[in-house]
C-alpha positions as a Markdown table, in Angstrom:
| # | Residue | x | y | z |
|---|---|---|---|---|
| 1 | Unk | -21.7 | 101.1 | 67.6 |
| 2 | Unk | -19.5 | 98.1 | 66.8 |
| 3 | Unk | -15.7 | 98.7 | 68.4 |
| 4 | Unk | -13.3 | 98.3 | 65.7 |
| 5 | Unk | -10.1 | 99.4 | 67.4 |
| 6 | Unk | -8.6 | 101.6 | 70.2 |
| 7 | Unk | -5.6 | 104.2 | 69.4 |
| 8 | Unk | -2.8 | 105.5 | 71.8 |
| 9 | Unk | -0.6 | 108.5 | 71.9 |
| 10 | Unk | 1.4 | 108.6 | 74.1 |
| 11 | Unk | 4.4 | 111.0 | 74.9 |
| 12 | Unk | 5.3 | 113.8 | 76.7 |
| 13 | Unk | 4.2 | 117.4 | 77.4 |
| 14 | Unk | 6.8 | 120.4 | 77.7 |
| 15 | Unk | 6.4 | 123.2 | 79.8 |
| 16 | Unk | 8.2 | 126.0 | 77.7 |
| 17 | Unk | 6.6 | 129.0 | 80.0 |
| 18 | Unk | 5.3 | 128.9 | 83.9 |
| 19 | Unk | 2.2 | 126.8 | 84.1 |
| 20 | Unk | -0.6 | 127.8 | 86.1 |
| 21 | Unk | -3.6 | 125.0 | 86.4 |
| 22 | Unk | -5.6 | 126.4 | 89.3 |
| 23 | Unk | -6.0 | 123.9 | 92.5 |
| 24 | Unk | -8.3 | 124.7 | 96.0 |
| 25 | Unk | -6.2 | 126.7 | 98.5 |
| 26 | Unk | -7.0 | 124.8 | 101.9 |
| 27 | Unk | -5.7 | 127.3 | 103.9 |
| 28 | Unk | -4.9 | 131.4 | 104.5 |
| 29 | Unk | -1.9 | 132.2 | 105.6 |
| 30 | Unk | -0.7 | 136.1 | 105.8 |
| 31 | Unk | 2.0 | 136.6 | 102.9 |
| 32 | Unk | 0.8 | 133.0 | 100.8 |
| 33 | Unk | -0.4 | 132.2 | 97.6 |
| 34 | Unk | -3.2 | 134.2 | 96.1 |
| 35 | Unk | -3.4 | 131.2 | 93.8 |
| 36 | Unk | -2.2 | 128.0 | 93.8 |
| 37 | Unk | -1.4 | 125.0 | 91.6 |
| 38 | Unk | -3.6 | 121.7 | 91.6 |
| 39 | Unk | -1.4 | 119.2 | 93.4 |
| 40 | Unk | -2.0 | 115.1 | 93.4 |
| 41 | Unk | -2.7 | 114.5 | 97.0 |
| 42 | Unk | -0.3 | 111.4 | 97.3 |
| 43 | Unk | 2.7 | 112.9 | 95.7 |
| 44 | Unk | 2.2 | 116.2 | 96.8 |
| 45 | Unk | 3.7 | 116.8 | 92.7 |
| 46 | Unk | 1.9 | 119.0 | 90.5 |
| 47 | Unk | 0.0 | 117.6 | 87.4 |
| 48 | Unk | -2.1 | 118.6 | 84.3 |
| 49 | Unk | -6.1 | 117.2 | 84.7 |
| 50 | Unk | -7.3 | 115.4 | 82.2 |
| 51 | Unk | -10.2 | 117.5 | 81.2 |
| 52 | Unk | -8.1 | 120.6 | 81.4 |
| 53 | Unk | -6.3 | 119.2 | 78.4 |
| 54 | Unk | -9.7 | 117.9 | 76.9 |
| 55 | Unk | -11.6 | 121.1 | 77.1 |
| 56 | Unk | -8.7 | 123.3 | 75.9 |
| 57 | Unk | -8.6 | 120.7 | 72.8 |
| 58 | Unk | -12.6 | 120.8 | 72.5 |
| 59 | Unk | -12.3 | 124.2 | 72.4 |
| 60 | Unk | -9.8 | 125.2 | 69.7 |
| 61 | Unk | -11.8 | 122.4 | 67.2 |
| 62 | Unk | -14.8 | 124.0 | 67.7 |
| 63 | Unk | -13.1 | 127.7 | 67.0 |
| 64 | Unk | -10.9 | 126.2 | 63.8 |
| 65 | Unk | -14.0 | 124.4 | 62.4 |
| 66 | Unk | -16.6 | 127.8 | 63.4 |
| 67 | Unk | -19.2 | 125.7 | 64.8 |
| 68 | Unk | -22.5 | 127.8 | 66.4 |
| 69 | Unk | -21.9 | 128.1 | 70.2 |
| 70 | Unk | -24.9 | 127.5 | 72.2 |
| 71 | Unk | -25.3 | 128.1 | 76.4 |
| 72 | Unk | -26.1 | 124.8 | 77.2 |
| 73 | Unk | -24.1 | 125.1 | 80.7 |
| 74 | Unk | -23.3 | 127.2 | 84.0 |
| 75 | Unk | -25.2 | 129.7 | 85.7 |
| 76 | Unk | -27.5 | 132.4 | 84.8 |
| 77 | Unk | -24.5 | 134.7 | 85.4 |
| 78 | Unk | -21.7 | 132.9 | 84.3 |
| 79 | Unk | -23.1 | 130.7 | 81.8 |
| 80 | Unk | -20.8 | 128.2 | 79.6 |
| 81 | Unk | -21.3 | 128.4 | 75.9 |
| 82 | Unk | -19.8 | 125.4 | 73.8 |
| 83 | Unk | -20.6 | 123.6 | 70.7 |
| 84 | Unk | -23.2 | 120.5 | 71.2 |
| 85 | Unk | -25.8 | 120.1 | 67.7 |
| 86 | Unk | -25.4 | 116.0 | 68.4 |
| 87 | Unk | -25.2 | 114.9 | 64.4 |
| 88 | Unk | -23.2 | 111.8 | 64.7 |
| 89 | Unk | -21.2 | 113.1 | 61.2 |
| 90 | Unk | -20.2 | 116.1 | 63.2 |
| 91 | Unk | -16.2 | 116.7 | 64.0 |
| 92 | Unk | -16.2 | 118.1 | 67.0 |
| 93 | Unk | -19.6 | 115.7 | 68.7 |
| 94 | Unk | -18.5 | 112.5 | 67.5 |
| 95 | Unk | -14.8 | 112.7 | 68.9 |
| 96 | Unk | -15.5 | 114.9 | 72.4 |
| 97 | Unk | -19.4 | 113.5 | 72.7 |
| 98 | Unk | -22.7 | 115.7 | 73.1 |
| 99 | Unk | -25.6 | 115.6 | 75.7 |
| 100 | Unk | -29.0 | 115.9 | 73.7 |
| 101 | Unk | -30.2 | 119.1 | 75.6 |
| 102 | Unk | -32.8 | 120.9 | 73.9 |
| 103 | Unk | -31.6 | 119.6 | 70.3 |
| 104 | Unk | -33.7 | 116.8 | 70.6 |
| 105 | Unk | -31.2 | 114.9 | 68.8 |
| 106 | Unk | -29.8 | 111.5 | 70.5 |
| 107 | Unk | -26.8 | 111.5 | 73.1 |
| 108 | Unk | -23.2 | 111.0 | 72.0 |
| 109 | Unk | -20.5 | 109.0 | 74.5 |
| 110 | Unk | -17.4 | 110.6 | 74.3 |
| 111 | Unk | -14.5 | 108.6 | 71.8 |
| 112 | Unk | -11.9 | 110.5 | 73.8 |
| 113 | Unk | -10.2 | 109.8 | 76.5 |
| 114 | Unk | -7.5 | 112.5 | 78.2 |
| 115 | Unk | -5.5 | 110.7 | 80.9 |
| 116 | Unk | -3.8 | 113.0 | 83.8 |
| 117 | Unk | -0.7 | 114.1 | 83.2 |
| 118 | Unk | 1.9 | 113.5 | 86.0 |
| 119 | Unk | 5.6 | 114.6 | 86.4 |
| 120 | Unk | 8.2 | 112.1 | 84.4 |
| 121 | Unk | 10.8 | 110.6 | 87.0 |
| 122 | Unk | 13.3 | 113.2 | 85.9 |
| 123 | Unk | 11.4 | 116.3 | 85.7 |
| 124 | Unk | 10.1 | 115.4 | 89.8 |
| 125 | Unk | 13.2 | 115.5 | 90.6 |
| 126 | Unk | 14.7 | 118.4 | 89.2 |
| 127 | Unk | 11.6 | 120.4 | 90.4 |
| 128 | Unk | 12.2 | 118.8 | 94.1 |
| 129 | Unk | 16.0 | 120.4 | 94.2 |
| 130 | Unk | 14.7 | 123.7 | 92.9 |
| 131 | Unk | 15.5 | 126.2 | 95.8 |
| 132 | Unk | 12.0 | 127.9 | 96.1 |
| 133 | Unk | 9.7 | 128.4 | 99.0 |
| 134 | Unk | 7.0 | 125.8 | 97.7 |
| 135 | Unk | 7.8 | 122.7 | 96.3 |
| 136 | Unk | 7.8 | 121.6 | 93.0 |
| 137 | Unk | 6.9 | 125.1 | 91.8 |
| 138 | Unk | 7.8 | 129.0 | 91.7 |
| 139 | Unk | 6.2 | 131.8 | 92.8 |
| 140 | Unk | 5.1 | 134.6 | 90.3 |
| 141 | Unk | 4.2 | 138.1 | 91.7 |
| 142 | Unk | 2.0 | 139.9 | 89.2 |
| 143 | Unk | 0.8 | 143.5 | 89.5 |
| 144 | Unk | -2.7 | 145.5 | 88.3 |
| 145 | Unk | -2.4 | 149.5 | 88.9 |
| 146 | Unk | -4.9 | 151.7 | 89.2 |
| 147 | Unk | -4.8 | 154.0 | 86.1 |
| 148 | Unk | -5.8 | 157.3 | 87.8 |
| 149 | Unk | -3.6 | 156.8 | 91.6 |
| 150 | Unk | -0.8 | 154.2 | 90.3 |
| 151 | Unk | -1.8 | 152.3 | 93.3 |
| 152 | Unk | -0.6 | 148.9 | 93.0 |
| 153 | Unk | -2.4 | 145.4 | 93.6 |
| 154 | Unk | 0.3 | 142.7 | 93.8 |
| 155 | Unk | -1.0 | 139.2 | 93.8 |
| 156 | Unk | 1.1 | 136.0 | 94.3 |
| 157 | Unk | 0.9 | 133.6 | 91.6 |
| 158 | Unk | 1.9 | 129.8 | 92.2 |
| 159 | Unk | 3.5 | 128.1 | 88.4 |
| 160 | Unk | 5.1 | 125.0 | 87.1 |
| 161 | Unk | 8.2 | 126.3 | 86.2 |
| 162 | Unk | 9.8 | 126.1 | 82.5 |
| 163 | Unk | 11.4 | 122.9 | 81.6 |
| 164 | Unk | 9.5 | 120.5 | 83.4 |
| 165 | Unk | 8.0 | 117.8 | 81.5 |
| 166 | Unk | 4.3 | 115.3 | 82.0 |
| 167 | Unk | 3.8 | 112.5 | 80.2 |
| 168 | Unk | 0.6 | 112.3 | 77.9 |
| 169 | Unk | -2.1 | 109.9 | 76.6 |
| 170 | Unk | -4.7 | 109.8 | 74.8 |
| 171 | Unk | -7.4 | 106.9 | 73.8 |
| 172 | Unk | -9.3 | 107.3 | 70.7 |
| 173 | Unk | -11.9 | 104.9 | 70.3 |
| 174 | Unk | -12.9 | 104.1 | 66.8 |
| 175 | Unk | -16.0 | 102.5 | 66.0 |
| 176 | Unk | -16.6 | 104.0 | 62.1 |
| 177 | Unk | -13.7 | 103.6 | 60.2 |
| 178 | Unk | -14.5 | 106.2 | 57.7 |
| 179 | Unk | -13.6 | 108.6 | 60.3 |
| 180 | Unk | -10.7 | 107.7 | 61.9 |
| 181 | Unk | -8.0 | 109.4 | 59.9 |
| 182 | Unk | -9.7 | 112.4 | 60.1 |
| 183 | Unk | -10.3 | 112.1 | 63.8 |
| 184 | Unk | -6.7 | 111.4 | 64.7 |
| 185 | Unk | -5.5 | 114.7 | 62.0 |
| 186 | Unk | -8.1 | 116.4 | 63.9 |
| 187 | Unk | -6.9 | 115.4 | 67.6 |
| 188 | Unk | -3.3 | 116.2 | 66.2 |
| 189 | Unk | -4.1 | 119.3 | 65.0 |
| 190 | Unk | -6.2 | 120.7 | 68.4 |
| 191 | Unk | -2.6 | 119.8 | 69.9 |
| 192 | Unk | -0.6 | 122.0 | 67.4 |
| 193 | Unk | -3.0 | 124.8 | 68.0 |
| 194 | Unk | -2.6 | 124.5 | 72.0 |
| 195 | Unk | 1.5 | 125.0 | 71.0 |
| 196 | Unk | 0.4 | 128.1 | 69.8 |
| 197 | Unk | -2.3 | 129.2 | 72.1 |
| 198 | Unk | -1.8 | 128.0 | 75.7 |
| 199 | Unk | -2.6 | 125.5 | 78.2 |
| 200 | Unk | -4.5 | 126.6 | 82.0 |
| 201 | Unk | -4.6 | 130.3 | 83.1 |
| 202 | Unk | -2.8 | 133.4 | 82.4 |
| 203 | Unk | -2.0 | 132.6 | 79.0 |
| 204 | Unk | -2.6 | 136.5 | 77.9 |
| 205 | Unk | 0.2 | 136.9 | 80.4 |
| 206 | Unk | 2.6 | 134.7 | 79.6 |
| 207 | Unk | 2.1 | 131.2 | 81.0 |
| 208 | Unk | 1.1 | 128.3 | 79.6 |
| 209 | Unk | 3.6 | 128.3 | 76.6 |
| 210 | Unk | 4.0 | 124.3 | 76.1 |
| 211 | Unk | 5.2 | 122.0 | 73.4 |
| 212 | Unk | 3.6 | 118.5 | 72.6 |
| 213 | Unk | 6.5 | 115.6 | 72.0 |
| 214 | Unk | 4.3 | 112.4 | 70.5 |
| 215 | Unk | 6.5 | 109.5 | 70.7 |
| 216 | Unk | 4.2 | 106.8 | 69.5 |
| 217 | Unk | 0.6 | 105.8 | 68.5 |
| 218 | Unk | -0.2 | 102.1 | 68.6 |
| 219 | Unk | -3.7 | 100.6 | 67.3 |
| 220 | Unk | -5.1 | 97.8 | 69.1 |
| 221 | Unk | -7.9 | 96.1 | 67.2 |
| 222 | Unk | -10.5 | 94.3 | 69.1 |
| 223 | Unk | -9.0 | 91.1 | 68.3 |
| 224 | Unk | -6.3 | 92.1 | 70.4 |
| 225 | Unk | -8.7 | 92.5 | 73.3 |
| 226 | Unk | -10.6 | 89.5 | 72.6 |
| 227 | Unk | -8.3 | 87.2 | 71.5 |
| 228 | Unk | -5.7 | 88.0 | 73.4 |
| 229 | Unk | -3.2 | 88.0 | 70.7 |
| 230 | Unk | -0.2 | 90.6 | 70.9 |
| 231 | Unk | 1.0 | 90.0 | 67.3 |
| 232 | Unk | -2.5 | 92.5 | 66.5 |
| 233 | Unk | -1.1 | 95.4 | 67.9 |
| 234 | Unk | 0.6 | 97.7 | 65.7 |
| 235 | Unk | 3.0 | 100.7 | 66.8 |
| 236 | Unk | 4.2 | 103.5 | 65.2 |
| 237 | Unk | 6.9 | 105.4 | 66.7 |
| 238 | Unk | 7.1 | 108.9 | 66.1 |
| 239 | Unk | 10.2 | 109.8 | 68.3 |
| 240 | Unk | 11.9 | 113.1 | 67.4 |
| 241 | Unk | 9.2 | 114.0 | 64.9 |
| 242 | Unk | 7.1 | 117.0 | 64.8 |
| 243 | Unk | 2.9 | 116.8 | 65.4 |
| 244 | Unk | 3.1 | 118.1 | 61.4 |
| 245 | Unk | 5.1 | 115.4 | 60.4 |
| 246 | Unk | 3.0 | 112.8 | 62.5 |
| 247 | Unk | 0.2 | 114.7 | 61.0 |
| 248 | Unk | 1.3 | 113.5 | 57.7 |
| 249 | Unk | 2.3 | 109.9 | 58.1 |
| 250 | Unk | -1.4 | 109.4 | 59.6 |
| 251 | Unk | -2.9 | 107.8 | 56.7 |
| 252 | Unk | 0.2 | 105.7 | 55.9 |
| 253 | Unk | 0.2 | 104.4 | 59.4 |
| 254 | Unk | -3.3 | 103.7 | 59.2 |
């Protein structure tokens, strides 16, 4: 496994619907939040994990591509079914990595990397003057009824609110060149499909709408790390562009 080079995208992550990624309520309090919003513990600011981004990506490519789904995960109640055959040619193993298990096949590191996602300088702030009862965010009440009675079971939902904006990036790590335009379409494409699926929970309900903006990829070849020299890097900017277009220009910026 030779390290050719290491790709960035970076840009920025648009909340177009409430965003609900689920955090640890600490405490109970009569009339509070049935369910609340991770939080950096610093800031006190909301933000999108990593590996909330990574699994929802890891996911779609394994649906698009119709890879077999084995339990290779969880509990014997709630088990966790996901795509791991380990064959070093596979789309879906060689970008997110794969544990040997009962395969008997060989284990494959991961050539991904999903940064946190934290609150640009404007968006933080906006959020902060927001007049709501919890800061940052909004409160979402949601209702189930009984079908028979009517009776109603309110629960208080905490959400990102629409608008507010995260940067992104993302770390590909190519060591077989063959595979890299294919890897980057691919790792474009599992973005395109979150646009139209959704990102956290209640996404059947209405959150989670978001919209990707890539504003640049740079490659930096190992020379770059081992020489030191800047003049190795190369950046293409893909400001205002959609993820199809980027899509496209892939193999011309490669």
């Amino acid at each position: 496994m030779a390290l050719k080079a290491k790709y960035i995208f970076s840009g920025e992550i648009e909340v177009l619907t409430g965003l609900h990624i689920g955090g640890v309520t600490l405490s109970v309090s009569i009339g509070g939040l049935d369910s609340t919003v991770i939080r950096d513990p610093k800031t006190n600011q909301p933000y999108i994990p990593g590996s909330s981004l990574k699994g929802k990506m890891r996911s779609l490519l394994e649906l698009s591509l119709n890879k077999d789904l084995d339990r290779n995960g969880g509990t014997h109640n709630n088990p966790i079914y996901r795509h791991e055959c380990t064959d070093k040619e596979c789309e879906v193993c060689r970008v997110f990595g794969a544990t040997s298990g009962k395969s008997g096949g060989e284990n494959i590191p991961s050539k991904i990397v999903v940064r946190d996602s934290f609150l640009t300088k404007e968006s933080a702030k906006e959020l902060f003057n927001l007049d709501t009862d919890v800061p940052y965010t909004e409160w979402k009440t949601e209702n189930s009824l009984d079908r028979v009675t009517a009776a109603a079971n309110p629960r208080q939902i905490e959400r990102v609110p629409a608008g507010a904006r995260f940067k992104f990036e993302i770390v590909y790590t190519a060591y077989d060149e063959s595979h890299v335009e294919e890897d980057i379409k691919n790792i474009l494409g599992t973005l395109k499909m979150i646009e139209d699926d959704y990102l956290g929970g209640g996404g059947s309900r209405g959150s989670g709408k978001v919209k990707f903006h890539l504003k640049s990829i740079e490659k930096r070849p190992i020379e770059y790390y081992l020489e030191g020299d800047d003049t190795k890097k190369l950046k293409q900017e893909f400001e205002g562009k959609s993820l199809e277009e980027a899509s496209e220009l892939i193999s011309e910026v490669l």
